[in-house]
C-alpha positions as CSV (number, residue, x, y, z in Angstrom):
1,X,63.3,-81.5,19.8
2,X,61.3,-81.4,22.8
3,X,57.8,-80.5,23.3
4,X,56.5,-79.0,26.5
5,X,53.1,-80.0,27.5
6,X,50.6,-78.2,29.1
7,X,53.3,-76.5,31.3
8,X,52.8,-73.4,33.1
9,X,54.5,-70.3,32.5
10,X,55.6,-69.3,35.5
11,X,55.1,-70.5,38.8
12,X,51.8,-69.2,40.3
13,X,50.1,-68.6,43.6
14,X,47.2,-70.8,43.7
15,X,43.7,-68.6,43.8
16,X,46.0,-65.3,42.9
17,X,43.8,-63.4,39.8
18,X,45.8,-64.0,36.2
19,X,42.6,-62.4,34.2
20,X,40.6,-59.5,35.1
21,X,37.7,-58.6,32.8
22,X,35.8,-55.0,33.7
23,X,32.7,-53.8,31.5
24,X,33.1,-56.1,28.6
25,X,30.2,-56.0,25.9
26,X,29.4,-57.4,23.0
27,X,26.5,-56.1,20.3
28,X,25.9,-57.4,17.0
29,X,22.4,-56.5,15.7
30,X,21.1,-57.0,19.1
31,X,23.2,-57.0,22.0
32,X,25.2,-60.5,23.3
33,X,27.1,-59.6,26.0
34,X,26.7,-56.5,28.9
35,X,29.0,-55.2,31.0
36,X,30.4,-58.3,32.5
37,X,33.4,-58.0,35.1
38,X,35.0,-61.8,35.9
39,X,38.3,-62.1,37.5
40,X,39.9,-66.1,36.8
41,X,42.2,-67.4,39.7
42,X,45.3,-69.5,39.1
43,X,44.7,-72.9,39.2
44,X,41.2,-73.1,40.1
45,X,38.3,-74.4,37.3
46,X,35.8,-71.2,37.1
47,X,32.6,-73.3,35.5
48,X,30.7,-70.8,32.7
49,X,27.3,-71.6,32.6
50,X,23.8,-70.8,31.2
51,X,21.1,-71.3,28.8
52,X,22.3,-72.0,25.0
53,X,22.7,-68.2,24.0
54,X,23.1,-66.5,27.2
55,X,27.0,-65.5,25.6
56,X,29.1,-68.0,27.3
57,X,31.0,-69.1,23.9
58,X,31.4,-65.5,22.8
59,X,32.9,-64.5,26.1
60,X,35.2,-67.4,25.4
61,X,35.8,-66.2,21.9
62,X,36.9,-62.9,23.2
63,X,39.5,-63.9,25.8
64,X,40.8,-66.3,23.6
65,X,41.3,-63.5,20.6
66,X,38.6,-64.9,18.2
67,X,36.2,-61.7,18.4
68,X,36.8,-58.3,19.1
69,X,34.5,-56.5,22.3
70,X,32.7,-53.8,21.2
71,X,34.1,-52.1,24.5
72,X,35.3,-53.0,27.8
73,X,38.8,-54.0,28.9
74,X,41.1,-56.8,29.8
75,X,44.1,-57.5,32.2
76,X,46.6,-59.9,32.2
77,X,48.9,-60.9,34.1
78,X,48.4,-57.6,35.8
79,X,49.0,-55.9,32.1
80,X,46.5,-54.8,29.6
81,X,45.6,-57.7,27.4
82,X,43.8,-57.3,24.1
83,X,44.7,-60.0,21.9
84,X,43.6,-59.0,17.8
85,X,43.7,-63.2,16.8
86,X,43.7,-66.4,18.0
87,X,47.6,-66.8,18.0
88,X,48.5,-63.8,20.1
89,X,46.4,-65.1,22.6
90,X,48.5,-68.9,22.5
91,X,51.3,-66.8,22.3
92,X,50.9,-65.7,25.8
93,X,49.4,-69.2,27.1
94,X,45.5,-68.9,26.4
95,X,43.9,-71.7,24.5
96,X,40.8,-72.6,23.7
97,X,38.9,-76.2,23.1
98,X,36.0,-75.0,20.8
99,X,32.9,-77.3,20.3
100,X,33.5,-76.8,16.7
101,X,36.6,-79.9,16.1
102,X,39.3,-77.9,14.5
103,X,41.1,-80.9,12.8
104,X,42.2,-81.9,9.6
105,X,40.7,-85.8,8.9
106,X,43.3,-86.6,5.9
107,X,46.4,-86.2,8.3
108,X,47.2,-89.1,11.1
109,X,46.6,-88.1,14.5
110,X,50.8,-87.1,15.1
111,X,50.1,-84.6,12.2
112,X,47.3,-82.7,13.5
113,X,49.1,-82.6,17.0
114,X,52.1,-81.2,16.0
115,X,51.0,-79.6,12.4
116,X,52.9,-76.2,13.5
117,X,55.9,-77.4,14.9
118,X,56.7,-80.8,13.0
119,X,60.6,-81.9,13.6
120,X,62.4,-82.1,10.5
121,X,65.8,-82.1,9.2
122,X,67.3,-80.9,5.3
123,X,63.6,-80.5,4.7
124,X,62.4,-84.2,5.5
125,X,59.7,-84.5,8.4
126,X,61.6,-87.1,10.9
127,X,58.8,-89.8,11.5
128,X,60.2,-91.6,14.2
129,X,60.2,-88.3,17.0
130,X,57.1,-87.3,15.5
131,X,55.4,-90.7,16.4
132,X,57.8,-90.3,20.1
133,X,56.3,-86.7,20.6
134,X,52.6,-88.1,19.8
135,X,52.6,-91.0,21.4
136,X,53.3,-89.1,25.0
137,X,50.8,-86.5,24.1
138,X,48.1,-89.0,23.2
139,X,49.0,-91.1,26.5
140,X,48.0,-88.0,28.7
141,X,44.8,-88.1,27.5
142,X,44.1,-91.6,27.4
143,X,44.5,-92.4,23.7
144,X,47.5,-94.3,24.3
145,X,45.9,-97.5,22.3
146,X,45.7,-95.6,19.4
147,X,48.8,-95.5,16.5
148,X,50.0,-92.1,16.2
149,X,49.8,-92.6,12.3
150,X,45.8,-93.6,12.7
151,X,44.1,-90.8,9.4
152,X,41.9,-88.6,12.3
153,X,38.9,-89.4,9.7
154,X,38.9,-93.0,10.3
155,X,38.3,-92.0,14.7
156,X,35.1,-91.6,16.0
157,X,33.7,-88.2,16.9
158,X,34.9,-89.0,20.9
159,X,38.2,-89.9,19.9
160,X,38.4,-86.7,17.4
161,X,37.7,-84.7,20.4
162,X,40.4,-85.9,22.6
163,X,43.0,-85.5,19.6
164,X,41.8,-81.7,20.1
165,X,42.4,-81.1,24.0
166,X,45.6,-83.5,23.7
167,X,46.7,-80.4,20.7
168,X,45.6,-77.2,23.0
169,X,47.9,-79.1,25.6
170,X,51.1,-79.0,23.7
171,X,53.5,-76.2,24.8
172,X,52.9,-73.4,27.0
173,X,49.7,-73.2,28.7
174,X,48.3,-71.0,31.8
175,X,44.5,-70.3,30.6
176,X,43.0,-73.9,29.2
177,X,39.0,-72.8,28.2
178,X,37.0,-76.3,27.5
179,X,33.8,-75.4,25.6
180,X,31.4,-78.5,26.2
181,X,34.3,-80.8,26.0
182,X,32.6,-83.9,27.2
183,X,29.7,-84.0,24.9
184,X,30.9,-86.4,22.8
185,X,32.7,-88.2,25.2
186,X,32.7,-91.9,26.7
187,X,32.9,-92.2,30.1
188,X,36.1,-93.6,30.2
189,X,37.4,-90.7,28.2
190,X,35.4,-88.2,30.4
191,X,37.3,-89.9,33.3
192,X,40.8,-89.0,31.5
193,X,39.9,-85.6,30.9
194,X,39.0,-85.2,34.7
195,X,42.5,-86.6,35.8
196,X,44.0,-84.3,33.2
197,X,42.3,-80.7,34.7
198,X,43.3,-82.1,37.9
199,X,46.7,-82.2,36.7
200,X,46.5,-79.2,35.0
201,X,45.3,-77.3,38.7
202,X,47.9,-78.7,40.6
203,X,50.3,-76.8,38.0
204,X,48.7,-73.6,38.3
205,X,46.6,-74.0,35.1
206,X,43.5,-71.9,35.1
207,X,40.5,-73.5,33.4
208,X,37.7,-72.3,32.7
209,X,35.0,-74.9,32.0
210,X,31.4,-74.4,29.4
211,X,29.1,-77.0,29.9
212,X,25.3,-78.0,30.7
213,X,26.2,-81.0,32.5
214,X,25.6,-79.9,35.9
215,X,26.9,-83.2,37.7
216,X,30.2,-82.2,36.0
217,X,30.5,-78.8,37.4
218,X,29.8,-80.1,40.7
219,X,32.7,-82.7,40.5
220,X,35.2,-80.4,38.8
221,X,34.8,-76.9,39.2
222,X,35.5,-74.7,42.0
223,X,33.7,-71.3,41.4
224,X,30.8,-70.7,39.1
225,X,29.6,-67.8,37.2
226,X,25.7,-67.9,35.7
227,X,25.3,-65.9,32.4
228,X,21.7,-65.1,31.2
229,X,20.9,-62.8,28.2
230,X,24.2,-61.3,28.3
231,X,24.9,-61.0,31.7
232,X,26.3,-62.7,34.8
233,X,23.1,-62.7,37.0
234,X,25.6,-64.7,39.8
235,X,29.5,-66.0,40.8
236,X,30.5,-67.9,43.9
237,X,31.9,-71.2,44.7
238,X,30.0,-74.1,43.9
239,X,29.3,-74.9,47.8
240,X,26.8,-71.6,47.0
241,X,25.1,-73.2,44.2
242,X,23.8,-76.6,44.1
243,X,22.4,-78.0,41.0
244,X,18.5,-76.9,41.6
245,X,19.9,-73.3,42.3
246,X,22.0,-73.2,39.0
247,X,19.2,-74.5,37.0
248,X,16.7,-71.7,38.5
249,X,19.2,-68.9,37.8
250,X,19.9,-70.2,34.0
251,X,16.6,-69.9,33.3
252,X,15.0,-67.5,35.5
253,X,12.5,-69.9,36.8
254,X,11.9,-73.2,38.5
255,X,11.8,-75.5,35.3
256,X,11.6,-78.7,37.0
257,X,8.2,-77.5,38.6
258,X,6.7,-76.8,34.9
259,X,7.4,-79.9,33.9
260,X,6.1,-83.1,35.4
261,X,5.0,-86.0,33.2
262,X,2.2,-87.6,34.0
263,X,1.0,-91.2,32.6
264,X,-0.7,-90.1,29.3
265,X,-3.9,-91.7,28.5
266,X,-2.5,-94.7,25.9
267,X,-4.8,-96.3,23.8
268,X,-4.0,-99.4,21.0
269,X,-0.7,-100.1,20.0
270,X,0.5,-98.4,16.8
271,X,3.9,-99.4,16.2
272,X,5.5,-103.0,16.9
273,X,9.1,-104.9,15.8
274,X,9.5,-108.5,16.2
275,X,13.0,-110.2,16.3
276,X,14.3,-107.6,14.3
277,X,18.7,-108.1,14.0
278,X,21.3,-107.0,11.8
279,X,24.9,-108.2,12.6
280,X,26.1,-108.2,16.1
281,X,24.8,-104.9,16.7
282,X,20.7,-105.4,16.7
283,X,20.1,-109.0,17.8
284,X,16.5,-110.0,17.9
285,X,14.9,-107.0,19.3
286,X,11.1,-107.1,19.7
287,X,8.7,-104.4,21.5
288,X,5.6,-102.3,21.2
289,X,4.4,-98.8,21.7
290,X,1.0,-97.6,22.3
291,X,-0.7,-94.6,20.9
292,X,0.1,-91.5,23.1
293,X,3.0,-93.2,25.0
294,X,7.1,-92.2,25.4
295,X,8.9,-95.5,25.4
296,X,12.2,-95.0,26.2
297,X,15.7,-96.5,25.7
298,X,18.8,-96.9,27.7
299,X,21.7,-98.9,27.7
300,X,25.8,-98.1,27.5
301,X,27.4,-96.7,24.6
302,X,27.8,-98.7,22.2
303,X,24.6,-100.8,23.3
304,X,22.8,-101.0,19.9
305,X,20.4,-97.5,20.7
306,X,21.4,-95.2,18.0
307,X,21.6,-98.7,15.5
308,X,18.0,-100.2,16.3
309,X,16.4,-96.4,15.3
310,X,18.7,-96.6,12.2
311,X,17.2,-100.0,11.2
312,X,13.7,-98.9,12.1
313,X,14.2,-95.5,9.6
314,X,15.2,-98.0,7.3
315,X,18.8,-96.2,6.9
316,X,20.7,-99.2,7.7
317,X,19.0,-102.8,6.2
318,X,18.0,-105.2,8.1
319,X,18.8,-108.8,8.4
320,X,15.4,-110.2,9.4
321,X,13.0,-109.1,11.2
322,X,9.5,-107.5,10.9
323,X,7.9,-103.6,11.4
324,X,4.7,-102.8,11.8
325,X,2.8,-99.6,11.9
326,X,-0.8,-98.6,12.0
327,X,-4.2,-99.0,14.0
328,X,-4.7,-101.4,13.2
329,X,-0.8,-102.6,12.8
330,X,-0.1,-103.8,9.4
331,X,3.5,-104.8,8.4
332,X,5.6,-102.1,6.4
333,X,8.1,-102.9,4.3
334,X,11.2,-100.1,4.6
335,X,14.1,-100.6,2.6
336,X,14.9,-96.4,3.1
337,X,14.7,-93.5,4.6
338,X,11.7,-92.5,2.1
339,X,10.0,-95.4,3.1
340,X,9.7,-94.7,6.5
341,X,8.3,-90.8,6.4
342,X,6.2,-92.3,3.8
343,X,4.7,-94.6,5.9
344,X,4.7,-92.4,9.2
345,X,8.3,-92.8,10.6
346,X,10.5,-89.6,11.5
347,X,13.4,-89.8,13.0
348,X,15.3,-87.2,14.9
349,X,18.9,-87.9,14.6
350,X,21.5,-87.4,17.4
351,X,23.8,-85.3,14.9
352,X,21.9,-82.4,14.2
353,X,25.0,-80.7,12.6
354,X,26.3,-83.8,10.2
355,X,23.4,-85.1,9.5
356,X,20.1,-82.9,10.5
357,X,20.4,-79.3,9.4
358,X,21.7,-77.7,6.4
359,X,23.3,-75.0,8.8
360,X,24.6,-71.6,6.1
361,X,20.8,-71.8,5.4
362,X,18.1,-69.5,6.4
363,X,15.0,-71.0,9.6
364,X,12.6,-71.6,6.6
365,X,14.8,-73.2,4.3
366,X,15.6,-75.4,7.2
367,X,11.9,-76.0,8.1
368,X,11.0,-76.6,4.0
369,X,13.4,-79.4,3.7
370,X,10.7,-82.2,3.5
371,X,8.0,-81.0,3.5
372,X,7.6,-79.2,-0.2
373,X,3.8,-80.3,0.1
374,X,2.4,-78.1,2.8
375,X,4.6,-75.1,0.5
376,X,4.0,-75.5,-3.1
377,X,2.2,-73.2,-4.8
378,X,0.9,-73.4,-8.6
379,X,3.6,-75.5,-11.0
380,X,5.5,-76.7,-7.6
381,X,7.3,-73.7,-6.9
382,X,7.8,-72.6,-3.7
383,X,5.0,-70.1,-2.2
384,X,7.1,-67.6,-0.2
385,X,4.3,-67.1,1.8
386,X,3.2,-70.5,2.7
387,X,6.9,-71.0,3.9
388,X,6.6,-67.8,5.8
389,X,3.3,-68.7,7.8
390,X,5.0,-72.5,8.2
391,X,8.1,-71.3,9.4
392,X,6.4,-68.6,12.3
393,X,3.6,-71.3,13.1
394,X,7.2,-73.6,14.2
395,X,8.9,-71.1,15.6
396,X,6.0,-70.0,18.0
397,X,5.3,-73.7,18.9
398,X,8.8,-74.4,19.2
399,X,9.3,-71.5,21.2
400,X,12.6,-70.6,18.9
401,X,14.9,-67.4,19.9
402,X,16.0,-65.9,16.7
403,X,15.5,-62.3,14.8
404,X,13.7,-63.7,11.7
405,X,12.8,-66.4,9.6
406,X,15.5,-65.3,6.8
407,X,18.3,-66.1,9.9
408,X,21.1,-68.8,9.1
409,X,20.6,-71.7,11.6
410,X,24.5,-71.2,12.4
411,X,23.8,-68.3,13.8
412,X,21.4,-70.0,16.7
413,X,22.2,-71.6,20.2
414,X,22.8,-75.6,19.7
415,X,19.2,-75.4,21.7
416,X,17.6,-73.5,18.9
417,X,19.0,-75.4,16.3
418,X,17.8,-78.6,18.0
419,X,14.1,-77.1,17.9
420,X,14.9,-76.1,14.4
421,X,15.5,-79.9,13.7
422,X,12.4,-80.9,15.9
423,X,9.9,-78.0,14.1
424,X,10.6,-79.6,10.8
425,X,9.9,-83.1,11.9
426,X,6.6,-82.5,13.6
427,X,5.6,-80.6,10.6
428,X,5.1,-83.9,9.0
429,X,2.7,-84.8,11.8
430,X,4.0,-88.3,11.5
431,X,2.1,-91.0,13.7
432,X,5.6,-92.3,15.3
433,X,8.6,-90.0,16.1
434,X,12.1,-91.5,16.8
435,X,14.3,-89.3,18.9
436,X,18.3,-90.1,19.3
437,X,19.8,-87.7,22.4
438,X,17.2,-84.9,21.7
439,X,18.8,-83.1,24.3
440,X,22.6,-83.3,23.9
441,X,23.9,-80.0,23.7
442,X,21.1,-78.3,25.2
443,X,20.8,-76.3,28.2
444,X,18.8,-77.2,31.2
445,X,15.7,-74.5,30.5
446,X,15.4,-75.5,26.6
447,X,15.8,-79.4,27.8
448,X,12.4,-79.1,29.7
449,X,10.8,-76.7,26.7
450,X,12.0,-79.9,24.6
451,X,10.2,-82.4,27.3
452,X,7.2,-80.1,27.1
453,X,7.1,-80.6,23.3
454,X,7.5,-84.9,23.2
455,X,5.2,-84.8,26.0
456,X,2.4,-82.4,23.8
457,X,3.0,-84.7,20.9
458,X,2.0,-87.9,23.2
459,X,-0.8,-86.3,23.9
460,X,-2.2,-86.3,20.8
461,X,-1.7,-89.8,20.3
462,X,1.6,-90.0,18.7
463,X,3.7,-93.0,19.5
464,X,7.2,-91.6,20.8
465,X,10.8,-93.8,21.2
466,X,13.5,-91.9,22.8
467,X,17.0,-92.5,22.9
468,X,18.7,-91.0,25.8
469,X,22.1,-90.9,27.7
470,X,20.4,-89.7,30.8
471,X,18.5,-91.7,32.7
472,X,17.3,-89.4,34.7
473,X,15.7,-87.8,31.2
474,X,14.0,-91.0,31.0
475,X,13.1,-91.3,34.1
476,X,11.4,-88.0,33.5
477,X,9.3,-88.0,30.7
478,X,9.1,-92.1,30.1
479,X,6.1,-94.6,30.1
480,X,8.5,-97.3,30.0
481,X,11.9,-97.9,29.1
482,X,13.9,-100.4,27.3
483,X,17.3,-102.0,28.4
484,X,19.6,-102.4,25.7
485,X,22.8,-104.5,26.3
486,X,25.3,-105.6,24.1
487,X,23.1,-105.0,20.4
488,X,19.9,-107.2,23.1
489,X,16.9,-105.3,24.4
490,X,17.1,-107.0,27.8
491,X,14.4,-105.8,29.8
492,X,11.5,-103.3,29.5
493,X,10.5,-101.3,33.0
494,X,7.3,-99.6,33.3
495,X,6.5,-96.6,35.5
496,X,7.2,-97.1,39.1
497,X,9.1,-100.4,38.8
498,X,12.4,-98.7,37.5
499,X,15.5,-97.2,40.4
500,X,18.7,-95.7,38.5
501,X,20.4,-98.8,40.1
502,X,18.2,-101.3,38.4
503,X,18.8,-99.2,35.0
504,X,22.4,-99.6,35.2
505,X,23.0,-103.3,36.0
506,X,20.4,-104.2,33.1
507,X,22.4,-101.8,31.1
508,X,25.5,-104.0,31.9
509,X,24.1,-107.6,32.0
510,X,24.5,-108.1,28.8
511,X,28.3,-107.7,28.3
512,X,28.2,-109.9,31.7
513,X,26.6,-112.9,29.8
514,X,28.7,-112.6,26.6
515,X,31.5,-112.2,28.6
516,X,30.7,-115.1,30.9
517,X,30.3,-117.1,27.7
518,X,33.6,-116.5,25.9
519,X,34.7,-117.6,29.5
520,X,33.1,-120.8,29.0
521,X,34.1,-121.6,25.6
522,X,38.0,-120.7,25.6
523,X,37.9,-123.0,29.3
524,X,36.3,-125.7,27.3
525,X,38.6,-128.6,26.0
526,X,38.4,-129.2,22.1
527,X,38.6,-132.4,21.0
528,X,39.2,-133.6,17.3
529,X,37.9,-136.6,15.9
């Protein structure tokens, strides 16, 4: 049996329109989407961007048959198109790459490819051109050092992600949507899915591509359409909007200009580590922060970041090492998670949906989750109205879009959630506050309300440590930042001394050394006495 991959269904003009939209709307209990009219070419990338909530998923959702319009019509292929489910619409060569992974961890990675159309024979699934079929399908999207019979719980979230493109590319495909696909994504695997949409245009593929990342859009797309509250406020080809342009129609302001950090007034330091290691992923780190300042900390994937805050909350163990906290500093002993809030510690994790938010529950449930102290009433039951007041005293400072506190936090934009996550945290009012990617999945205009907020906490004489992916985030909103290269925190730059250039080749000059040292040893004779 053989499996067609990503192939067009006929052969198209390039730029000639495939999908027409005129008037389409969407209203739940407010409205979503208004009257928006799009027309996608054949193989060109239209980007789809826009603040978290401005209705760029659900426009997704609705070409790709997930949600119904309330009106407004569709053409296809110069035919009316209303597709009533997902698999009408992949009948006819739409599919969609949703944020939300769509796999199913207990089967290998061949399974979940081909979990609709597995080759058997008398009944019996025939292993050997399953593995054939995956291993070509895997290859195109760069996962070819991966064994097709790999469980897809055992692969990290990047790699889950590529399993799901490398599916929506199996048999006939003329619409491919990404929704954020690169979120999660290395930059090796970020460069595969780039040589794969290029593939997919010279075919005649018509993508259409959700994301915040505006370097990405400029690189890959070649038209863009701005939604905001609903509706497409502008379309044209990227040439017509460079990046400061797209932020300022996203939000419907200059953003940059409300934001600009300025060196805080830091006073005695309030939180040190010293040599602190575990394994070969934290080796001997050691640095302070100072009341009111945002230290930063950069470094590759797979540098150590995410592990040092882990070791710091106390929800990995340490090796050795010591933690202090305090003015003045006195060492702390953490051994958990409790420890740490107990002693002043929060930490904002990068995961907001695995591991931060219980998402089917309401804002204030959210928001009550740890901190049953500032809600109890008589006995220790929960006083309705203390959660009430707490939860609208967040959501004004957090500046949260939603229709009530009783709202499920599924229901929000990732950007809302993430302030969800953050509200809850500052509650505590805890003297040190650790942030891991506070701003993945976040649109440019609630990035800078998030900025606004770390830089307001600062200012009260917090001490802040701030993972980030972006260096130009640090760059931003940064006292100093750290280097960290291979599981080493290899140098610390303050304000003014750091360039993006000398950010990167700290970032790799610790895999140089290790590297460099292997060298050394495997060239080095052995002798045996």
């Amino acid at each position: 049996m053989q499996v067609a991959l990503g192939n067009p269904m006929s052969t198209p003009k390039s730029g000639s329109g495939v999908l027409a939209l005129s008037q389409i709307s969407k209203v739940y209990s407010t409205p979503v989407l208004t009257d928006i009219d799009l027309e996608l070419e054949e193989g060109l990338v239209l980007a789809l961007t826009g603040e978290n909530g401005a209705g760029k998923s659900t426009l997704s959702k609705i070409i790709s048959g997930l949600i119904l319009p309330t009106r407004g019509t569709m053409t296809y292929c110069n035919a009316p198109f209303s597709p009533i489910s997902r698999r009408e619409a992949e009948s006819k060569g739409i599919r969609m790459v949703m944020q939300e992974l769509n796999l199913l961890p207990t089967l290998t990675i061949a399974e979940n490819l081909f979990f609709k159309r597995l080759p058997t024979m008398n009944g019996w699934i025939r292993y050997h051109q399953l593995h054939e079929q995956a291993r070509y399908a895997m290859a195109r999207v760069g996962l070819d050092s991966l064994a097709p019979d790999t469980l897809v719980g055992e692969l990290g979230i990047g790699h889950q992600q590529m399993v799901e493109i490398a599916r929506n590319l199996i048999g006939e495909c003329r619409i491919l949507i990404l929704d954020e696909p690169t979120a999660m994504l290395t930059g090796r695997e970020v460069e595969c899915l780039f040589e794969q949409v290029e593939q997919l245009k010279r075919a005649g593929v018509s993508i259409v591509y959700i994301s915040h990342r505006l370097e990405e859009l400029a690189r890959i797309a070649d038209r863009v359409a701005v939604l905001r509250d609903g509706r497409i406020v502008s379309i044209g080809t990227m040439d017509e909007h460079p990046a400061h342009r797209l932020v300022t129609l996203m939000a419907g302001r200059d953003t940059e200009e409300e934001f600009k950090r300025k060196e805080g007034k830091m006073g005695a330091t309030i939180f040190r580590v010293n040599n602190l290691h575990r394994g070969n992923r934290v080796r001997d780190v050691s640095f302070e922060v100072k009341s009111g300042e945002i230290f930063g900390i950069s470094g590759l994937v797979g540098s150590g970041r995410t592990e040092l805050l882990r070791v710091i909350f106390g929800a990995d163990a340490k090796d050795s090492g010591t933690i202090s906290i305090g003015n003045p500093l006195r060492p702390s002993t953490i051994r958990s998670p409790w420890d740490a809030v107990k002693q002043g510690i929060a930490l904002i994790t990068e995961d907001r949906k695995g591991e931060g938010l219980l998402l089917s529950q309401s804002i204030a449930s959210n928001f009550a989750l740890g901190n049953f102290d500032v809600i109890a009433g008589r006995g220790g039951w929960v006083d309705g109205k203390r959660l009430e007041k707490m939860s609208h005293r967040q959501i004004d400072a957090m500046r949260i879009r939603c229709t009530n506190v009783h709202q499920p936090v599924e229901e929000l934009s990732g950007g809302n959630q993430q302030k969800v996550l953050i509200g809850r945290w500052l509650e505590k009012n805890a003297q040190v506050l650790l942030f891991d990617e506070p701003t993945r999945g976040v649109d440019v205009s609630a990035k800078f309300d998030i900025y606004g907020l770390l830089a307001a906490e600062a200012n009260k004489g917090k001490g802040l440590i701030v993972v980030s992916s972006e260096l130009r985030e640090l760059m931003l909103i940064c006292d100093r930042i750290g280097v960290m290269s291979a599981g080493k925190l290899v140098r610390i730059f303050h304000r003014g001394e750091w360039t993006q250039d000398a950010l990167l080749a700290a970032a790799f000059s610790g895999y140089a050394k290790r590297e460099a040292l292997l060298a050394t040893e495997q060239s080095t004779p052995r002798v045996t006495i």
